[in-house]
C-alpha positions, 0 to 999 in steps of 0.5 A, a space after each residue: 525496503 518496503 513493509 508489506 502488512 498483508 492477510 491473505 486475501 484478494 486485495 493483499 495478494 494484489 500488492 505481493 503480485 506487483 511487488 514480485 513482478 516489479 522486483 521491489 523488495 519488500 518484507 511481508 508482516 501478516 496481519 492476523 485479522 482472526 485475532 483482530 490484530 488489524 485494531 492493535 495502536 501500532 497497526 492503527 497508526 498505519 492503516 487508520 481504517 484498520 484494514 489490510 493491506 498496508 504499506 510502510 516505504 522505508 525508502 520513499 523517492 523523495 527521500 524523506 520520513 517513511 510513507 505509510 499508505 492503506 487502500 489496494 488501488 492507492 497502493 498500486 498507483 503509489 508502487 507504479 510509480 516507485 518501480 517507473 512502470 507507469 505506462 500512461 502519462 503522469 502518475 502523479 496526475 492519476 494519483 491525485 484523482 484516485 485519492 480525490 474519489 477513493 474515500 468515496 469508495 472505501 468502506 
């Protein structure tokens, strides 16, 4: 089961669209960053730059403790990956360069 900490907004609609399409199952938990819930300890321990959306993996292909993973783009290759419906080579490979260049992006 995936955690999904969403607001409505475009990069959150993203994840739902993927989540839907690849049939993951998934809990959606807004975030309700009108109240500045998005700086709250519990969510700062999984999104560290306090921004939506974010994921918790309760079930992560390696088996091992929860993944949490914060920026939209990343977020997407991860789920790629978990729901096997990457088309083009190694999404491990395509992970790693996106993660090498997304703290360039992110902001």
């Amino acid at each position: 089961m995936i955690d999904l900490y969403y607001a409505p907004t475009p990069n959150g609609h993203k994840i739902t669209l993927f989540l839907e399409e690849a049939e993951l199952a998934y809990r959606l938990l807004k975030v309700d960053i009108s109240r500045g819930n998005q700086f709250r300890p519990d969510f700062l321990a999984i999104s560290p730059n306090n921004k939506i959306p974010a994921i918790v993996d309760h079930a992560p292909a390696d088996g091992g403790q929860p993944l949490s993973l914060f920026e939209s783009g990343e977020i997407l290759l991860y789920l790629a990956e978990k729901a096997a419906n990457c088309l083009a080579g190694s999404c491990v490979n395509a992970i790693s360069r996106y993660s090498g260049c997304s703290g360039r992006s992110a902001g």
